[in-house]
mmCIF file of the C-alpha atoms, coordinates in Angstrom:
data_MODEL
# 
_entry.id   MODEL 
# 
loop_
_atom_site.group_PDB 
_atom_site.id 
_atom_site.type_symbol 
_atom_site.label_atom_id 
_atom_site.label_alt_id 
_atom_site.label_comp_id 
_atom_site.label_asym_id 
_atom_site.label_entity_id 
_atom_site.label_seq_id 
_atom_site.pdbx_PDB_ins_code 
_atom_site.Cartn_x 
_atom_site.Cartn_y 
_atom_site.Cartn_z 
_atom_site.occupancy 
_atom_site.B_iso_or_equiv 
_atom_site.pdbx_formal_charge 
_atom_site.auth_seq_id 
_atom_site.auth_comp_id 
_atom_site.auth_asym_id 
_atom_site.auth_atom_id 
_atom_site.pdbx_PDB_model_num 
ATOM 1   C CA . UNK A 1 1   ? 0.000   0.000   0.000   1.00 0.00 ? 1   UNK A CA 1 
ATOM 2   C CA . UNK A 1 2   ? 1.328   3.556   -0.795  1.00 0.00 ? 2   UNK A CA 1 
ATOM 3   C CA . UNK A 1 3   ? 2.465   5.498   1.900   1.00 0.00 ? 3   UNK A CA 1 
ATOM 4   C CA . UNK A 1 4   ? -0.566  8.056   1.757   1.00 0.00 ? 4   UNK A CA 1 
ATOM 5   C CA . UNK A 1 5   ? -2.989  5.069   3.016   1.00 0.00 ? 5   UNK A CA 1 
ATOM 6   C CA . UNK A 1 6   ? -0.957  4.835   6.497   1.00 0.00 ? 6   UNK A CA 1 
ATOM 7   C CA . UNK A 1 7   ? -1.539  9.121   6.758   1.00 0.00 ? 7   UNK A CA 1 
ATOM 8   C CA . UNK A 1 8   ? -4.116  9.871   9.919   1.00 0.00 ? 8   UNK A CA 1 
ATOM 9   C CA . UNK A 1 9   ? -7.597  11.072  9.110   1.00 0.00 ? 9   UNK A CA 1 
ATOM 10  C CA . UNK A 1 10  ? -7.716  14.955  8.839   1.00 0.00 ? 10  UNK A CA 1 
ATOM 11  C CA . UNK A 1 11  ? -10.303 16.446  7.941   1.00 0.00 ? 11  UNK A CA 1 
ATOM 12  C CA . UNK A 1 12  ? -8.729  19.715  6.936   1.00 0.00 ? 12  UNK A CA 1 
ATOM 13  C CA . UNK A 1 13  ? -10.007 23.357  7.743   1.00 0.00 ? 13  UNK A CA 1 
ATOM 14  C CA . UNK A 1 14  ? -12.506 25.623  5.828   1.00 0.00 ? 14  UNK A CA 1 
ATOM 15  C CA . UNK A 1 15  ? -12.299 27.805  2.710   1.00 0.00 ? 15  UNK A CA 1 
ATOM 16  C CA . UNK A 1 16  ? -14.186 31.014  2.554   1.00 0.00 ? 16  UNK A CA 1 
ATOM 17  C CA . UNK A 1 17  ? -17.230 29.665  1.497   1.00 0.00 ? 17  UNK A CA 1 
ATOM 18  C CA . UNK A 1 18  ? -17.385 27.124  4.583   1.00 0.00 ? 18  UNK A CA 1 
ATOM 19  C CA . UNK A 1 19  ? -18.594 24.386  2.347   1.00 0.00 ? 19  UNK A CA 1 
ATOM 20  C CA . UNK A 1 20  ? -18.334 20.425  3.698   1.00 0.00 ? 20  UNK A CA 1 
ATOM 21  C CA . UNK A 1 21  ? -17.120 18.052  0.702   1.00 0.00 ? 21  UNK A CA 1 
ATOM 22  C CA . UNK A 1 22  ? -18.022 13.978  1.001   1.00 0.00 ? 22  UNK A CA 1 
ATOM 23  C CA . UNK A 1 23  ? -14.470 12.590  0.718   1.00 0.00 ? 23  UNK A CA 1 
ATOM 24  C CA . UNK A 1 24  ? -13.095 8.912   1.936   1.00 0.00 ? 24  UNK A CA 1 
ATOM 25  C CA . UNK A 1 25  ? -10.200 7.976   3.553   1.00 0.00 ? 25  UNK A CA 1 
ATOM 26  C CA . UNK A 1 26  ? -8.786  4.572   4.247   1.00 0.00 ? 26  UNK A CA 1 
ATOM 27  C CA . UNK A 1 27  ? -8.787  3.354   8.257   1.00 0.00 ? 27  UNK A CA 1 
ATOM 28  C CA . UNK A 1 28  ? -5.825  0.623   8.619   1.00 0.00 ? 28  UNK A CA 1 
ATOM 29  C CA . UNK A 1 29  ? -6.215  -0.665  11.691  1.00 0.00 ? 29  UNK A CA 1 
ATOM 30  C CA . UNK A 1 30  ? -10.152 -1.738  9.963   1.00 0.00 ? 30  UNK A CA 1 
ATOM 31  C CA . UNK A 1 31  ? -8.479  -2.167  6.188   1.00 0.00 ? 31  UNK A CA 1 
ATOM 32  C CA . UNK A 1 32  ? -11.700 -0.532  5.029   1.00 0.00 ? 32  UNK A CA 1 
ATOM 33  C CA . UNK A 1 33  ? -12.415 2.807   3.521   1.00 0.00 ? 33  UNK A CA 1 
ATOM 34  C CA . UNK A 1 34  ? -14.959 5.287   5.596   1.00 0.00 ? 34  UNK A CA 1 
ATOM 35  C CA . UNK A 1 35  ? -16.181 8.617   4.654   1.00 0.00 ? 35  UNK A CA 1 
ATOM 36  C CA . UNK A 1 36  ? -14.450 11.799  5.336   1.00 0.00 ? 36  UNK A CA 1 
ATOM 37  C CA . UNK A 1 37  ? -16.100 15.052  6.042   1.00 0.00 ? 37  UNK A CA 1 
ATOM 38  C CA . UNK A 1 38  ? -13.434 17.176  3.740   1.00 0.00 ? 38  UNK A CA 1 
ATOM 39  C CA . UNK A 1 39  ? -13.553 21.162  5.212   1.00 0.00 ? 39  UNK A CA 1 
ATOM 40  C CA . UNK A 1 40  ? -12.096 22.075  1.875   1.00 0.00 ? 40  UNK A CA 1 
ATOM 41  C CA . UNK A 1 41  ? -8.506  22.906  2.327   1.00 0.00 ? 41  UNK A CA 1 
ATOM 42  C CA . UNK A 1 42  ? -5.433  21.460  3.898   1.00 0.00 ? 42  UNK A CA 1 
ATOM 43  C CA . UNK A 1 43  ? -5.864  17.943  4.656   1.00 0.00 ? 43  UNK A CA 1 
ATOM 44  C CA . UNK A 1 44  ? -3.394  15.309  3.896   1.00 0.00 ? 44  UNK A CA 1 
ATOM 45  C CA . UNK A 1 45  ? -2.988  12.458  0.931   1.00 0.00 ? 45  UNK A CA 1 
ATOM 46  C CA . UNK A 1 46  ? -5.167  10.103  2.690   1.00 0.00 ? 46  UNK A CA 1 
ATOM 47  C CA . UNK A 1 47  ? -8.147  12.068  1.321   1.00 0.00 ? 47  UNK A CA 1 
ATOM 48  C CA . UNK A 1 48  ? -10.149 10.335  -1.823  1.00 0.00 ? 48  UNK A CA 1 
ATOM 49  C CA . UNK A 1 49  ? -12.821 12.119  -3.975  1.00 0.00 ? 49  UNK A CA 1 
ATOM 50  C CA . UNK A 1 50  ? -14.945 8.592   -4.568  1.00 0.00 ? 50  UNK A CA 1 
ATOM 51  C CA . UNK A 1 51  ? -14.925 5.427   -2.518  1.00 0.00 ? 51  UNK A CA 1 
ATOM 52  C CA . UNK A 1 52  ? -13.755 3.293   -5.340  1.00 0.00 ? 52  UNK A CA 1 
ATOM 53  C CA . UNK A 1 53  ? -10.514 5.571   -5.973  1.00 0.00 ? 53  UNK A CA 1 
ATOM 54  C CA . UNK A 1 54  ? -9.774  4.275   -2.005  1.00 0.00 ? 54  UNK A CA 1 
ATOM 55  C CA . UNK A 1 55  ? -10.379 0.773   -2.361  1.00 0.00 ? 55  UNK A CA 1 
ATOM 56  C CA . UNK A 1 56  ? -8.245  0.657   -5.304  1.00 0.00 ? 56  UNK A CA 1 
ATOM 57  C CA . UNK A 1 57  ? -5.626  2.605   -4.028  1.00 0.00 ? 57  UNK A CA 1 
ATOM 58  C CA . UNK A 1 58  ? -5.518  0.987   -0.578  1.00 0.00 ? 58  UNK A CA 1 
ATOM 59  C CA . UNK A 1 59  ? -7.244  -1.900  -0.542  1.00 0.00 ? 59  UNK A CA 1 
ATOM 60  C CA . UNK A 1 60  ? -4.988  -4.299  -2.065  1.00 0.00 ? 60  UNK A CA 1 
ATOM 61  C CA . UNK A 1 61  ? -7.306  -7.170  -3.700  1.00 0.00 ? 61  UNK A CA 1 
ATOM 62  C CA . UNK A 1 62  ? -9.942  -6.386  -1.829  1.00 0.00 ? 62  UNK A CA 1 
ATOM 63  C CA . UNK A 1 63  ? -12.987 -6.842  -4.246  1.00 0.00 ? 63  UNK A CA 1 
ATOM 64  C CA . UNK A 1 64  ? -15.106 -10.534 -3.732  1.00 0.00 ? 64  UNK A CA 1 
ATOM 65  C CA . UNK A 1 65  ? -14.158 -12.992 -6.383  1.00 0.00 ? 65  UNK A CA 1 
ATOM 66  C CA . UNK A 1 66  ? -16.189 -12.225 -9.488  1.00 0.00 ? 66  UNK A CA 1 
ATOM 67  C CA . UNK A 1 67  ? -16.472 -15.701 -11.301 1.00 0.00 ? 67  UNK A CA 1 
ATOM 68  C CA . UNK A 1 68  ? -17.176 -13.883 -14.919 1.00 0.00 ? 68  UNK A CA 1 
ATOM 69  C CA . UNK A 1 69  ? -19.846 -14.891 -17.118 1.00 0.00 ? 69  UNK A CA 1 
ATOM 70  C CA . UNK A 1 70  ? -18.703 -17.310 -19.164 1.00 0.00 ? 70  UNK A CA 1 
ATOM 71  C CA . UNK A 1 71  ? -19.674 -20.907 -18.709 1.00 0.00 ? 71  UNK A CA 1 
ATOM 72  C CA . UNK A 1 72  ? -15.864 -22.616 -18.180 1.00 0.00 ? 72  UNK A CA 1 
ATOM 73  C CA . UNK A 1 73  ? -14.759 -24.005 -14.640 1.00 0.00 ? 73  UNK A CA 1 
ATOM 74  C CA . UNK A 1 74  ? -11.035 -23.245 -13.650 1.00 0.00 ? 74  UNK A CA 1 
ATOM 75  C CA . UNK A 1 75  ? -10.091 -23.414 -10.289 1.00 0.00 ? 75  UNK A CA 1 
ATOM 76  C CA . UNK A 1 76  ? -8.712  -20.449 -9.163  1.00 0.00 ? 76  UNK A CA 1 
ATOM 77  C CA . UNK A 1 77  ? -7.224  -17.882 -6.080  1.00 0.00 ? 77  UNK A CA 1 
ATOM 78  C CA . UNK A 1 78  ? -8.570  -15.119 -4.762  1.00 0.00 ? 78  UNK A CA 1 
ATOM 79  C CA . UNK A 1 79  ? -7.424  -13.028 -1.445  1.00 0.00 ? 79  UNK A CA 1 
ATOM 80  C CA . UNK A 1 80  ? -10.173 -12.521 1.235   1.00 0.00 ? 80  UNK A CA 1 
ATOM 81  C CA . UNK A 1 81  ? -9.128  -9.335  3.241   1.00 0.00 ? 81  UNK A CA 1 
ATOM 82  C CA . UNK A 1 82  ? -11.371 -9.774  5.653   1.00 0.00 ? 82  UNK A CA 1 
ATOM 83  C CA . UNK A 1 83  ? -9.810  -13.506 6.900   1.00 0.00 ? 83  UNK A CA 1 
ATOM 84  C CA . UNK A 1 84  ? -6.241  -12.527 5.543   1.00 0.00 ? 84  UNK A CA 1 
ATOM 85  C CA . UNK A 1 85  ? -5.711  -15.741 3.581   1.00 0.00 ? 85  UNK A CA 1 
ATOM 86  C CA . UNK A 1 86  ? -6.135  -16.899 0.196   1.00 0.00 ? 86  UNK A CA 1 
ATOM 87  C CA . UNK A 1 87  ? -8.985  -19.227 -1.050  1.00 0.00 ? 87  UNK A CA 1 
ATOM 88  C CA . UNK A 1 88  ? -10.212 -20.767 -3.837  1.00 0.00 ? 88  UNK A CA 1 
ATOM 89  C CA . UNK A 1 89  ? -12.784 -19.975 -6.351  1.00 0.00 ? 89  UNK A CA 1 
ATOM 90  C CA . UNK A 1 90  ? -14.429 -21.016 -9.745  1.00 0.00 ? 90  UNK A CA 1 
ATOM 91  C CA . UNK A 1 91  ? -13.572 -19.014 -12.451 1.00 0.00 ? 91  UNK A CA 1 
ATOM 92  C CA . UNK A 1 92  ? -15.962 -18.867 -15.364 1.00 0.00 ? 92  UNK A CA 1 
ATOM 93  C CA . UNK A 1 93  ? -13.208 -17.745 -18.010 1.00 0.00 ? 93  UNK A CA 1 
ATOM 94  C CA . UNK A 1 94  ? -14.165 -14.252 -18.651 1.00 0.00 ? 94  UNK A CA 1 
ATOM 95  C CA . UNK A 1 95  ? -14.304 -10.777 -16.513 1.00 0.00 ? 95  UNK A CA 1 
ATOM 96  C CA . UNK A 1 96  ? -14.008 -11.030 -13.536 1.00 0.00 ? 96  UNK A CA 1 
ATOM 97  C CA . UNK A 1 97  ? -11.846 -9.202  -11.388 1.00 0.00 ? 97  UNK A CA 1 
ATOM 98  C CA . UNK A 1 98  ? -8.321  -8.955  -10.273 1.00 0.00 ? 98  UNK A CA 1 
ATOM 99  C CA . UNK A 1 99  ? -8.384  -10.562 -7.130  1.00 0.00 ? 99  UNK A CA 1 
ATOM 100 C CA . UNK A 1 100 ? -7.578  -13.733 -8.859  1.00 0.00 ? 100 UNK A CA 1 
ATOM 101 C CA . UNK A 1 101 ? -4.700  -15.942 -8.909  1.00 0.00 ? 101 UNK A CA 1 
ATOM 102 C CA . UNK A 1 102 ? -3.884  -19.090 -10.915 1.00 0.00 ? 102 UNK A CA 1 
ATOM 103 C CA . UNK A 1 103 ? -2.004  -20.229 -8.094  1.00 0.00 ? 103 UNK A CA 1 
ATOM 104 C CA . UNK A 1 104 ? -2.316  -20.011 -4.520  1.00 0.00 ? 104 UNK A CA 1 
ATOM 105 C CA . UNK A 1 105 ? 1.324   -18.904 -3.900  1.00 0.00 ? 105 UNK A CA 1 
ATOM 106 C CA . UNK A 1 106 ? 0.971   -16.494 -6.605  1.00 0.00 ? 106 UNK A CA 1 
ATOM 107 C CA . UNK A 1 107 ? -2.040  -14.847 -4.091  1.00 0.00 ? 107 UNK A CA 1 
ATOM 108 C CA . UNK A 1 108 ? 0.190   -15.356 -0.553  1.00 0.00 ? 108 UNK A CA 1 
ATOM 109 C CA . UNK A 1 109 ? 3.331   -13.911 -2.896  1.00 0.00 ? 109 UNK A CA 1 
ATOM 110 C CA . UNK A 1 110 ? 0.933   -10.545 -3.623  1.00 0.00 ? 110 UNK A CA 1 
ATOM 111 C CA . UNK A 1 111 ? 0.274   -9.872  0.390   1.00 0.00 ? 111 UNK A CA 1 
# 
């Protein structure tokens, strides 16, 4: 994870106009993302204009396994954040994600 993900949550301090902007920022100690209350100015990097822009900034794999929609079978990898191990999935053979490994030491290699 980039450095900016480990940064405390700040919320920043208020421009002229005293506006309040929905921001996220990612909590470590949870691994998950949470909104942020931006004030508008200041702040640090830990400060993300959409939810997804955190996850896939500082959530490393953490999507669910998406097993595509195609009608294949391969046995695949996939890194559960939440239980900090890797586990196997069907994979259809088409989209999907990238939390998905061909091999499970491939998936322990990537955390």
């Amino acid at each position: 994870r980039p450095k900016r993900c480990y940064q405390p949550r700040y919320e920043g301090y208020h421009d002229l106009n005293n506006r309040y902007y929905d921001r996220y920022y990612y909590n470590p100690d949870q691994d998950e993302c949470h909104l942020l209350v931006y004030r508008g100015m200041g702040g640090n990097e830990n400060n993300f204009v959409t939810l997804n822009e955190c996850h896939l900034e500082c959530i490393t794999c953490g999507p669910a396994p998406n097993p595509g929609e195609c009608l294949g079978r391969l046995p695949m990898w996939y890194y559960d954040h939440k239980k900090n191990q890797c586990s196997q999935f069907d994979y259809t053979g088409c989209k999907g994600n990238e939390n998905q490994f061909f091999q499970k030491q491939k998936c322990i290699d990537t955390f």
